[in-house]
C-alpha positions, 0 to 999 in steps of 0.5 A, spaced: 798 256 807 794 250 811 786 252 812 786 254 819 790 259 817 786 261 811 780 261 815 785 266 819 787 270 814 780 272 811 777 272 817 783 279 819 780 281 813 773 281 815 775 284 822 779 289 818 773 291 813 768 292 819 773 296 824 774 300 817 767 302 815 765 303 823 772 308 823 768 311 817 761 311 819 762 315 826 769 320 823 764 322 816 758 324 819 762 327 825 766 330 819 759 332 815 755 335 820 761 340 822 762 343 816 755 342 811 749 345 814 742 342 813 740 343 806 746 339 803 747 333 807 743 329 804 747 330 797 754 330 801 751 323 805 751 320 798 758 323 796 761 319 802 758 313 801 760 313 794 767 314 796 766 308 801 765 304 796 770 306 791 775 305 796 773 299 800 773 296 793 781 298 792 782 295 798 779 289 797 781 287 791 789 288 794 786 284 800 782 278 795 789 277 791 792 275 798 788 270 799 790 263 795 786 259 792 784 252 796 788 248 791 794 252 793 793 249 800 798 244 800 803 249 797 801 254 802 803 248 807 810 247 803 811 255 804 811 255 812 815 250 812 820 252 807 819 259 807 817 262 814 817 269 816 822 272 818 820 274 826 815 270 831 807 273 829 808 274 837 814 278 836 810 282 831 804 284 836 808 286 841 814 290 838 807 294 834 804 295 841 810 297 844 812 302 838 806 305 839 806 306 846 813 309 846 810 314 840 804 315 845 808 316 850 812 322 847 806 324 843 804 331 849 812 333 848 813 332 842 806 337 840 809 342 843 816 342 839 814 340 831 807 342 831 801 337 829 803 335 821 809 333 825 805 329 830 801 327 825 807 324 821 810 320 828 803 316 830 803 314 822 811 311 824 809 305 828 803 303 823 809 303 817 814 299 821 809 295 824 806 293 818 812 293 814 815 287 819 808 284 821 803 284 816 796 286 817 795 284 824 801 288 827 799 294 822 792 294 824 794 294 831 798 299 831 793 304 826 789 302 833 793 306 837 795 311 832 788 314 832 787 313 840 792 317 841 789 322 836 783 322 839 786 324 846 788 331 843 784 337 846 779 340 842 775 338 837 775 340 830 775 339 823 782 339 822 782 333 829 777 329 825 780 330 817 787 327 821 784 322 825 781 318 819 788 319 814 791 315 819 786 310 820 784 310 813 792 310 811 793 304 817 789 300 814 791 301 806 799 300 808 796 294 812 793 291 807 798 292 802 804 290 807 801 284 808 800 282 801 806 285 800 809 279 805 805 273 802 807 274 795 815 275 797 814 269 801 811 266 796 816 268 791 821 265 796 817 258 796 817 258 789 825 259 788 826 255 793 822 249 790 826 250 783 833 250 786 832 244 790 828 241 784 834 244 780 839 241 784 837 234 786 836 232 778 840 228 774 838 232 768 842 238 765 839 244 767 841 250 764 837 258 762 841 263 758 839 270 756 839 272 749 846 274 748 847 267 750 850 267 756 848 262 762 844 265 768 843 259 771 847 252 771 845 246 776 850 241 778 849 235 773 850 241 767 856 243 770 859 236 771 857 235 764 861 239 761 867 237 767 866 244 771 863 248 777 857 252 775 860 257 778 865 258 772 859 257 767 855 262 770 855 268 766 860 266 760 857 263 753 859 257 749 864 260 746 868 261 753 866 253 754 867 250 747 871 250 741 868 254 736 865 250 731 861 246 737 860 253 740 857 255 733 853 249 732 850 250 739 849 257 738 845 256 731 840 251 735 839 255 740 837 261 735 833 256 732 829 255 738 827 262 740 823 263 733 818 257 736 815 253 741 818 248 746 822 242 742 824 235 744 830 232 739 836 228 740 843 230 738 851 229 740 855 233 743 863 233 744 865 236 750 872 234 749 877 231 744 874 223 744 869 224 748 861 224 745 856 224 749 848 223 746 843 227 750 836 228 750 835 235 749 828 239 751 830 246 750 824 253 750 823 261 750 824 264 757 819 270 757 818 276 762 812 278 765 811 284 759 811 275 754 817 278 750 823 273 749 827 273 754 832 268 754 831 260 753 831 254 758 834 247 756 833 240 760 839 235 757 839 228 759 845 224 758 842 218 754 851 215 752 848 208 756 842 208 753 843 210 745 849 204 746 844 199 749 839 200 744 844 200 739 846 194 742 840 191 742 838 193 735 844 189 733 842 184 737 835 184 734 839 185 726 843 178 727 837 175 731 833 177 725 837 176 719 841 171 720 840 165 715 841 160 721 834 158 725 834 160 732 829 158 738 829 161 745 827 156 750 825 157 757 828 153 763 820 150 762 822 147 755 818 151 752 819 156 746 819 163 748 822 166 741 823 164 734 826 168 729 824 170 720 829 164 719 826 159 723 819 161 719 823 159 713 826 153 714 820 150 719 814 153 716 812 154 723 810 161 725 811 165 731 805 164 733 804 157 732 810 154 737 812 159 742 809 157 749 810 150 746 816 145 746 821 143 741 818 137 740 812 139 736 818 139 731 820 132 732 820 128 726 819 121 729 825 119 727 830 119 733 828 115 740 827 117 748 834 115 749 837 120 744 833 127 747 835 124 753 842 123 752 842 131 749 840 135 756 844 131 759 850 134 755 846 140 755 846 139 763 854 137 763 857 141 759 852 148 758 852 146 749 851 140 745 852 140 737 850 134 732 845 133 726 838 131 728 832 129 723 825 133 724 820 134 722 817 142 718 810 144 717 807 141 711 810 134 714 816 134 710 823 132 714 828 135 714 836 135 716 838 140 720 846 141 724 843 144 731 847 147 737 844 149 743 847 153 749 845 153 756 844 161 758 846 163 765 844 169 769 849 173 773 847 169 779 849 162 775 842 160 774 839 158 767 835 163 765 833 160 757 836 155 752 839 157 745 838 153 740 841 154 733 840 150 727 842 150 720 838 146 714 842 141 712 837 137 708 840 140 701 847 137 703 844 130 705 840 130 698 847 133 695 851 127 698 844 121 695 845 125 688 853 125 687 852 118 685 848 120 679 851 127 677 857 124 677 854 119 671 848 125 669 847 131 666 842 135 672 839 138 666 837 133 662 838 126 666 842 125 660 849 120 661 853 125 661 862 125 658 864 120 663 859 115 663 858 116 655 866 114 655 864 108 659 858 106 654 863 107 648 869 102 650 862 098 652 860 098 644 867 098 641 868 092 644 860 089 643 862 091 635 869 088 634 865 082 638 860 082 632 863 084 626 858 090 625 858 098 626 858 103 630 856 109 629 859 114 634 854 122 633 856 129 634 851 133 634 850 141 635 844 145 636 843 151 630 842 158 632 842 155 639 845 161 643 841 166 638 834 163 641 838 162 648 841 170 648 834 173 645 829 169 650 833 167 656 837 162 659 831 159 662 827 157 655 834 156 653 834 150 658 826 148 657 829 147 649 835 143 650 830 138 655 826 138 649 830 137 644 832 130 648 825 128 649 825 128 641 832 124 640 830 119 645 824 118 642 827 116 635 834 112 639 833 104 639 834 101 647 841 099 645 843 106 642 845 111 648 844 118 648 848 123 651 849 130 653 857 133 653 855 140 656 852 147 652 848 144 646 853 138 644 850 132 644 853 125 642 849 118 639 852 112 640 849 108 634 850 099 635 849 094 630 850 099 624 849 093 618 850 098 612 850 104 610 843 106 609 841 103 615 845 109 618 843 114 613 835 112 615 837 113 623 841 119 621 835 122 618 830 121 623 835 124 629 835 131 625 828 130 623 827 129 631 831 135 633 828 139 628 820 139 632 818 145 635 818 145 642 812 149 647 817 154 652 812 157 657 808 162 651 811 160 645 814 155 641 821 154 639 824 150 634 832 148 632 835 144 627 841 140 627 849 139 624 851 132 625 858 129 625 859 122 624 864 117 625 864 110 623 868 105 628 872 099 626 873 104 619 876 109 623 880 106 628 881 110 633 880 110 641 875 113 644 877 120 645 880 121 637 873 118 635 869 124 639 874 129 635 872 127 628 865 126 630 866 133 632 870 135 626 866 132 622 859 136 625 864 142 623 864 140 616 857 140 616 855 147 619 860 150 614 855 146 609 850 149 611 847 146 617 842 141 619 845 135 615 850 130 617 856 129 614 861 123 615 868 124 617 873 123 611 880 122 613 883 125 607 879 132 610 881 131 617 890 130 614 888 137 609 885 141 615 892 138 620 896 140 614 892 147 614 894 147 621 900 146 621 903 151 615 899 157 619 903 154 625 910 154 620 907 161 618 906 165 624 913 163 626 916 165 619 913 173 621 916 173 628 922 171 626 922 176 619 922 170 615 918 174 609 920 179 604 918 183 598 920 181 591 918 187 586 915 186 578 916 192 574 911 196 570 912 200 563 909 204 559 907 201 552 908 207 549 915 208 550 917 202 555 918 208 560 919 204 567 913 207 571 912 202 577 913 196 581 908 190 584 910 188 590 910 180 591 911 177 597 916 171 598 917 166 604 923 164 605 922 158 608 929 155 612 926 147 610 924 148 603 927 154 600 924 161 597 917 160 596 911 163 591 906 166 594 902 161 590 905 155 596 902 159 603 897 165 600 891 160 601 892 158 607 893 165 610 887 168 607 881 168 612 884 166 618 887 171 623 894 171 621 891 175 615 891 182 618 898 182 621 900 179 615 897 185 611 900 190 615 907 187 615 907 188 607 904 195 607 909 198 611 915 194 608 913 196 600 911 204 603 917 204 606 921 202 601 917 206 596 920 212 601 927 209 600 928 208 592 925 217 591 930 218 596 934 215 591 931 219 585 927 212 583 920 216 582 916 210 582 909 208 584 909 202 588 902 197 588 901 194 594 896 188 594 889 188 599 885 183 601 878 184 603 878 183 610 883 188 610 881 194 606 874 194 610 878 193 617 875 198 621 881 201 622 885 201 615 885 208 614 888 210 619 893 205 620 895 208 612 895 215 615 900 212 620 905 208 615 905 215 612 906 219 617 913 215 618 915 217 611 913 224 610 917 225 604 914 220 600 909 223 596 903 219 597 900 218 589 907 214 589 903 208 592 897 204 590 892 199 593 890 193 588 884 191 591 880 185 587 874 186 583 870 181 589 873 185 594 871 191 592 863 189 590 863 185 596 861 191 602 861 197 596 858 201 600 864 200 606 869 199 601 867 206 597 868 209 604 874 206 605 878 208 600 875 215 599 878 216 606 885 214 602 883 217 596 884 224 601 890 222 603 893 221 596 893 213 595 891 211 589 887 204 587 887 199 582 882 195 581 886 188 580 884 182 576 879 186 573 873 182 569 873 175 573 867 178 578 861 180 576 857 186 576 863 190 573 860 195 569 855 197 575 860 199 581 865 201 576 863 208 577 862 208 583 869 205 585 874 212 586 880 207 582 885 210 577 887 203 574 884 196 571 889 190 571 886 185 566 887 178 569 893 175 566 889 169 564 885 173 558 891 176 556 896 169 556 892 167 551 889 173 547 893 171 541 889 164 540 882 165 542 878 170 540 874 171 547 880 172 551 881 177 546 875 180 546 875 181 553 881 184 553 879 190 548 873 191 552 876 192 558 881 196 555 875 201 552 871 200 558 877 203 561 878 209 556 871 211 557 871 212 565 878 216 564 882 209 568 888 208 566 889 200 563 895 195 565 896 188 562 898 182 567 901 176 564 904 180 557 910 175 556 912 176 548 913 183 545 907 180 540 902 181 546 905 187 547 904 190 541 897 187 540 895 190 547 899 198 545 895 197 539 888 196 543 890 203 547 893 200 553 897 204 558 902 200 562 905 192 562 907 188 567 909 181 566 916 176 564 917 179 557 918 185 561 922 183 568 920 178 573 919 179 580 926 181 583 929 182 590 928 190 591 936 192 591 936 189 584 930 193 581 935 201 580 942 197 577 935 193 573 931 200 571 938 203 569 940 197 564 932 197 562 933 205 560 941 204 557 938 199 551 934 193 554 927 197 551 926 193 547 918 197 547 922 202 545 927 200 540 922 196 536 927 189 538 925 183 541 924 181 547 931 178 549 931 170 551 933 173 558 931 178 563 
C-alpha cells in the first residue's frame, strides 16, 4: 500500500469509529431512558459504557491488524500492482448505494408481507454484499442506508431502537472484518504471486515435498533437471522418478533433514545412466501455522561446470606447484606475476622478492644484450624459444638451467602473459667437468680408481724391469668392515673407509700409488722394493696404519687389515694375474687369522687350482652316477657270526679308475658338494640295506656322517623321509657313525639331533673313538649304541704297549657305559683273539673281508658261514679273503 492509501485507510477507520460511537451514543440513551426509570440509569449508564469499550476494542484490534506497517509500504505498492481488487472502488460505492436503494425502495411491500424480522434480515442483505465486494467503505455505506431506512418506520419503540443499532452495530463488525478479510487475501495473493514469479525465473532447482515424500511444488529448472515437465513431477515421489537405490539415497537425506535445522552441503546425483550431475543443495522443514513439520523444501544449484572448473584449476594448481621444474609467469610488461615452490628451491628467490619485477634480477652477467634480444625476437617470431642459459641464485651462485618460454594468447589473439620453464642443469654440466675425473677416481676417497691403477701398474712393471728392482703389487681387505658397516650404517661406513685412506697415505712413499678397487679393497703399488726386509718394513706400517681408530660422527671406529702381496719380476705374470694373486694371497691371510700380510706362494695357488679342479671333476661324477658303495663286513668275535656291513664310497673315475675314498674325501669335506654328496649316500646304503632283508640278509648297515651334515637343520627329517621310501626295513638295521670331534663339536645340536633319530630307530656308533678329546665327559651324554677304536691303535697293539693300553680302555670304557665295542683295522686272527680276549664285541677289518661291491657280500656271507669261520673253527686266517 503507497502511503496516501494508508493515510486512507486509517482515516475510513477513524470516520468508521466516530460515526459508530455517535450511532451509540443517540440509540443507548434513547434505548436507556425507554426502558430504566430514574434510580437506575446512573448504574445502567455505566453498564453501556463498559460495553462500549469492550466492543470498540474488538473492532478495533481487527481494524489495527489491517493497517500495515510502514516498512511494508513498498510491498503494499507491489500488492496494487501485482494484485488489484477485483472491481473499481468506484463500482463498489455505486453498486452499495444502488442495492441499498432497491432494498429501501421494496422495504413498505415487503413489511407488510414478512414481518419485521424479515425486514430486519433484508436491510442487513446489501450491507453483507457490499462489504463482501467492496470492503469498509461500501459496507459503511450501506449500514448507512440500512439504518436510515429503519428510522423511517412508524412508531418509536424499544424493539425499533434495539433494531436500529443491530444493523449498525452488525454494518459496521461485518465492514471492518470484509475489509480485513480483503487486505489479507490480497496480501496473500501478492505474496504467492511474488514466489511463483521468483520460483519461476530462478535457475535454481526449487522443489517442496510433504512428509510422505511427494512433491507439492516443482519449478521449471527442477523439472528440466531431471528432463521433465513439472507437471509430471507434482504429486509423484522419487521412487516414481528414479531408480530405487538413488531414490532411497534420496529418501534417507531427506529424512535426515527434517529431524534438524536448514542445511547447505554438496552432493551428486545420477539422473540417468552416465549422466551425474554436482548440486549444491539447501535443503529445511516446512512448518504449518500450528509450527509442526509439514514437509521439507529444497534449493539445488547445478555446480557440474563449476566443480570441473574447479577440479581443473586444482589440477592446474597441483602441476603448477608440484612440478620439479621452476615456473615463472610474466606479463606483456615483462614483469613476473607468479613463481612457483620450485623456483624458490632452484633460485633461492621467494615469491615475494621477484614478483612485479623482471626476469632480469636472475641475470647472471654472463650473457650480452644481443643475446636477450635475440631471445624476444623468437618469442615474438615463433611464440616459444628453448636453450640453455646461465643466471644467477640468490646467494649469488650461478647456475645452468635448460629454459622454454611461450607466449600465452588470449581468445582475441592478444599476449596475455609469457610462460617460462626452466630446469637446473648445473648438476649435469658439473657431471660433464667431473667425468674426467670419475673415469680415473674413486668419488668417495679420491683414490685412482681400477683403471687408473692398471695404468700406473704397467707404468711400474715397466720402471722395475728398467731398474732391476722390485715391485711389490698389495691386496688389502678391510676386517670386520661390513660388521661395522651393517651395525653403524653405511654413512659411518663410508667416513671409516675415508679414514682408512688418510692413514695408508700418510705412511706411502711419493712414488707408492694407492687405490680403491670398490667396497673395502684397496691395492698398493710398492716401487723400488730393494729386499725383502724393506718390503717386510713398509708392510708392517701399511697394517699398523690401517689399524688406527678413526672419529665417526660420536664415536670412534677402528679396523684391521689382510694383505696379500705378490712380488713382480718373481711372479711373472701380466697385470690382471698379479692382482689375482694378490687377491688370494690376502685369502690366505684371512684365513690365518687376519690383520697380517702373506706373500703369495706358487705352489698354494697350483694346490688350490687342483683343489678347484678335482671339486669340478667330482660335481660331474655325482651327476652322472659315477659313485658307488663298496660295503666292509662286521663279525661277532665271540663266534664270527656276520652281523653288519660298513658302507665305503668308491669313485669310479673314468680317467683313472676306481678311486679309495682316501684320493677325493679331503676335497670334498667343507665345500658345498659335502651335503649333496652325503644324501647321495644315505639314501643308496639305506636302500640297499632294504633290498638285502628283503632277501633274508638281516644286517645292520653303518653309514658315515660328517658333521656339517648331522647338525644340518633339516637331517632329521631328511632320515624320516629315506625311510619312509623303505617302510619294510626296520629302522635299528641302519647305523649312523659320526666322528668323536663331529659329536663334541656343537654337543648340544648333535644330542638334539640324533635323539630325533634315536626315535626313529636309527642307531649311532661313535667312529674313531679315542682320537678326540673330552671322551670321558660327553660320553654319557651322547645317546650312542657302539664305539669303533680307530684302527691305528688297533694295527699295532701287539708291538707298543700304549696302543694296547688304549684299546683295552676303550673297550672297558664301553663295557661299563653298556656300549657295544667294535675294532677297525683287525688284520690277524692274533688281533682278533687278543681283542675277543679284552671283551670286544664285533671286528671289521682285511682279516676278515675287504670292502666288496654289494651284490658280492650274500655269495661272501654264505661262504664265510659254510667254512671261511676261521672265528669259529679256531683256523687261521686264509692268505685270501
Amino acid at each position: 500500500m503507497a502511503k496516501s492509501a494508508r493515510r486512507r485507510f486509517i482515516g475510513l477507520i477513524t470516520v468508521s469509529y466516530g460515526l459508530l460511537a455517535f450511532a451509540w451514543i443517540i440509540l443507548s440513551d434513547k434505548l436507556l431512558f425507554a426502558l430504566a426509570g430514574s434510580a437506575d440509569i446512573g448504574w445502567l449508564s455505566v453498564g453501556k459504557g463498559l460495553f462500549f469499550v469492550l466492543a470498540t476494542d474488538f473492532l478495533l484490534f481487527f481494524a489495527l491488524c489491517s493497517v500495515p506497517a510502514a516498512q511494508d509500504s513498498g510491498a503494499s505498492a507491489i500488492a496494487q500492482e501485482m494484485g488489484p481488487r477485483r472491481f473499481p472502488v468506484w463500482a463498489s460505492y455505486l453498486f452499495s448505494l444502488a442495492m441499498s436503494l432497491a432494498v429501501l425502495a421494496a422495504s413498505s411491500t415487503l413489511a407488510s408481507h414478512f414481518g419485521e424480522r424479515s425486514l430486519l434480515l433484508l436491510f442487513m442483505l446489501p450491507v453483507l454484499v457490499s462489504a463482501l465486494i467492496g470492503g469498509l467503505g461500501p459496507g459503511l455505506l450501506a449500514t448507512a442506508f440500512a439504518a436510515y431506512s429503519l428510522d423511517q418506520t412508524d412508531g418509536v419503540d424499544v424493539r425499533d431502537w434495539a433494531q436500529w443499532g443491530v444493523v449498525a452495530v452488525n454494518g459496521l463488525a461485518v465492514s471492518v472484518l470484509a475489509e480485513t478479510l480483503q487486505r489479507s487475501l490480497r496480501k496473500a495473493n501478492m505474496q504467492r504471486q511474488l514466489l511463483d514469479s521468483v520460483i519461476s525465473g530462478t535457475s535454481d532447482a526449487v522443489f517442496v515435498k510433504d512428509l510422505r515424500g511427494r512433491y507439492l511444488l516443482v519449478n521449471r529448472a527442477a523439472a528440466s533437471l531431471v528432463g521433465r515437465q513439472a507437471e509430471d513431477i507434482v504429486g509423484k515421489d522419487d521412487f516414481a522418478l528414479f531408480p530405487f537405490g538413488i531414490a532411497s539415497a534420496i529418501r534417507r537425506k531427506d529424512q535426515a533433514v527434517l529431524r534438524q535445522e536448514v542445511a547447505t552441503h554438496e552432493e551428486q546425483l545420477t539422473v540417468e545412466p552416465g549422466r551425474t550431475l554436482d548440486l549444491l543443495v539447501t535443503k529445511g522443514p516446512v512448518r504449518n501455522t500450528a509450527g509442526h513439520i509439514a514437509g521439507l523444501f529444497g534449493i539445488s544449484r547445478d555446480i557440474t561446470e563449476r566443480k570441473r572448473f574447479e577440479r581443473e584449476l586444482a589440477q592446474a594448481a597441483v602441476v603448477f606447484d608440484s612440478s620439479h621444474q621452476g615456473i615463472m609467469v610474466v606479463d606483456p610488461g615483462r614483469r613476473i606475476t607468479r613463481v612457483n615452490p620450485a623456483f624458490t628451491r632452484i633460485t633461492g628467490y621467494a615469491s615475494e622478492d621477484v614478483i612485479g619485477k623482471t626476469p632480469r634480477v636472475l641475470s647472471s652477467g654472463l650473457h650480452g644484450p644481443e643475446f636477450y634480444r635475440q631471445i624476444w625476437a623468437c618469442i615474438e617470431r615463433d611464440g616459444f624459444w628453448h636453450g640453455e642459459i646461465w643466471n644467477r641464485r640468490k646467494t649469488g651462485e650461478i647456475f645452468a638451467e635448460m629454459l622454454s618460454i611461450s607466449a600465452a594468447q588470449g581468445a582475441g589473439g592478444e599476449i596475455e602473459h609469457y610462460i617460462g620453464v626452466f630446469t637446473d642443469i648445473s648438476h649435469i654440466k658439473a657431471h660433464e667437468a667431473e667425468l674426467e675425473r670419475v673415469t680415473h677416481y674413486d668419488l668417495l676417497t679420491g683414490l685412482p680408481n681400477r683403471r687408473l691403477l692398471i695404468d700406473r701398474l704397467n707404468q711400474a712393471m715397466l720402471r722395475t724391469a728398467r731398474e732391476g728392482r722390485s715391485l711389490a703389487v698389495c691386496f688389502l681387505d678391510l676386517d670386520g668392515f661390513k660388521e661395522i658397516n651393517d651395525l653403524h650404517g653405511a654413512a659411518a661406513g663410508d667416513a671409516l673407509l675415508v679414514g682408512v685412506a688418510a692413514h695408508l697415505k700418510s705412511v706411502l712413499r711419493s712414488e707408492d700409488t694407492l687405490a680403491r678397487l670398490g667396497g673395502d679393497e684397496f691395492v698398493l703399488l710398492l716401487s723400488h722394493i730393494g729386499s725383502a726386509e724393506h718390503c717386510a718394513t713398509i708392510l708392517d706400517r701399511v697394517l699398523e696404519a690401517a689399524s688406527r681408530p678413526v672419529p665417526v660422527q660420536d664415536r670412534v671406529l677402528s679396523v684391521t687389515a689382510s694383505l696379500g702381496v705378490s712380488l713382480y719380476p718373481d711372479d711373472q705374470a701380466d697385470p690382471d694375474l698379479l692382482l689375482r694373486h694378490a687377491d688370494q694371497a690376502m685369502c690366505v691371510a684371512k684365513q690365518a687369522g687376519r690383520n697380517r700380510y702373506q706373500l703369495f706362494d706358487p705352489e698354494n695357488d697350483r694346490k688350490a687350482h687342483a683343489r678347484r679342479l678335482q671339486l669340478g671333476w667330482l660335481r660331474q661324477a655325482l651327476e652322472k652316477g659315477e659313485f658307488l658303495l663298496h660295503y666292509q663286513p662286521k663279525v661277532e668275535l665271540g663266534g664270527g657270526r656276520l652281523v653288519g656291513a660298513e658302507a665305503l664310497l668308491r669313485w669310479h673315475d673314468p680317467r683313472q679308475g676306481l678311486r679309495a675314498p682316501g684320493e677325493f674325501l679331503p676335497f670334498v669335506a667343507g665345500s658345498d658338494l659335502e651335503r649333496p654328496l652325503g644324501d647321495w649316500v644315505i639314501g643308496e646304503a639305506v636302500a640297499q640295506a632294504a633290498r638285502w632283508f628283503g632277501q633274508g640278509l638281516d644286517l645292520c648297515v653303518s653309514i658315515n656322517v660328517s658333521a656339517n651334515q648331522l647338525l644340518d637343520g633339516g637331517f632329521h627329517a631328511k632320515m624320516a623321509q629315506v625311510l619312509a621310501r623303505h617302510p619294510d626295513l626296520p629302522p635299528h638295521l641302519i647305523e649312523l657313525e659320526i666322528l668323536e670331534s663331529a659329536a663334541i663339536a656343537d654337543m648340544e645340536q648333535a644330542i638334539q639331533v640324533m635323539g630325533q633319530c634315536r626315535q626313529l630307530g636309527i642307531r649311532f656308533a661313535l667312529d674313531d673313538f679315542g682320537t678326540g678329546y673330552s671322551s670321558l665327559t660327553y660320553l654319557r651324554k651322547l645317546p650312542v649304541q657302539s664305539l669303533k677304536i680307530d684302527q691305528s691303535f688297533v694295527r699295532d697293539m701287539l708291538a707298543d704297549p700304549d696302543d694296547l693300553g688304549i684299546v683295552e680302555g676303550v673297550i672297558q670304557l664301553a663295557s661299563t657305559f653298556q656300549l657295544e665295542s667294535v675294532a677297525e683295522g683287525v688284520e690277524t686272527p692274533k688281533h682278533a683273539r687278543r681283542l675277543r680276549d679284552m671283551g670286544c664285541h664285533v671286528a671289521q677289518g682285511y682279516g676278515i673281508a675287504r670292502p666288496m661291491p654289494a651284490d658280492q657280500l650274500p655269495a661272501w656271507a654264505a661262504r664265510w658261514q659254510a667254512g671261511d669261520n676261521w672265528l669259529a673253527h679256531g683256523r687261521h686266517m686264509p692268505s685270501e679273503v
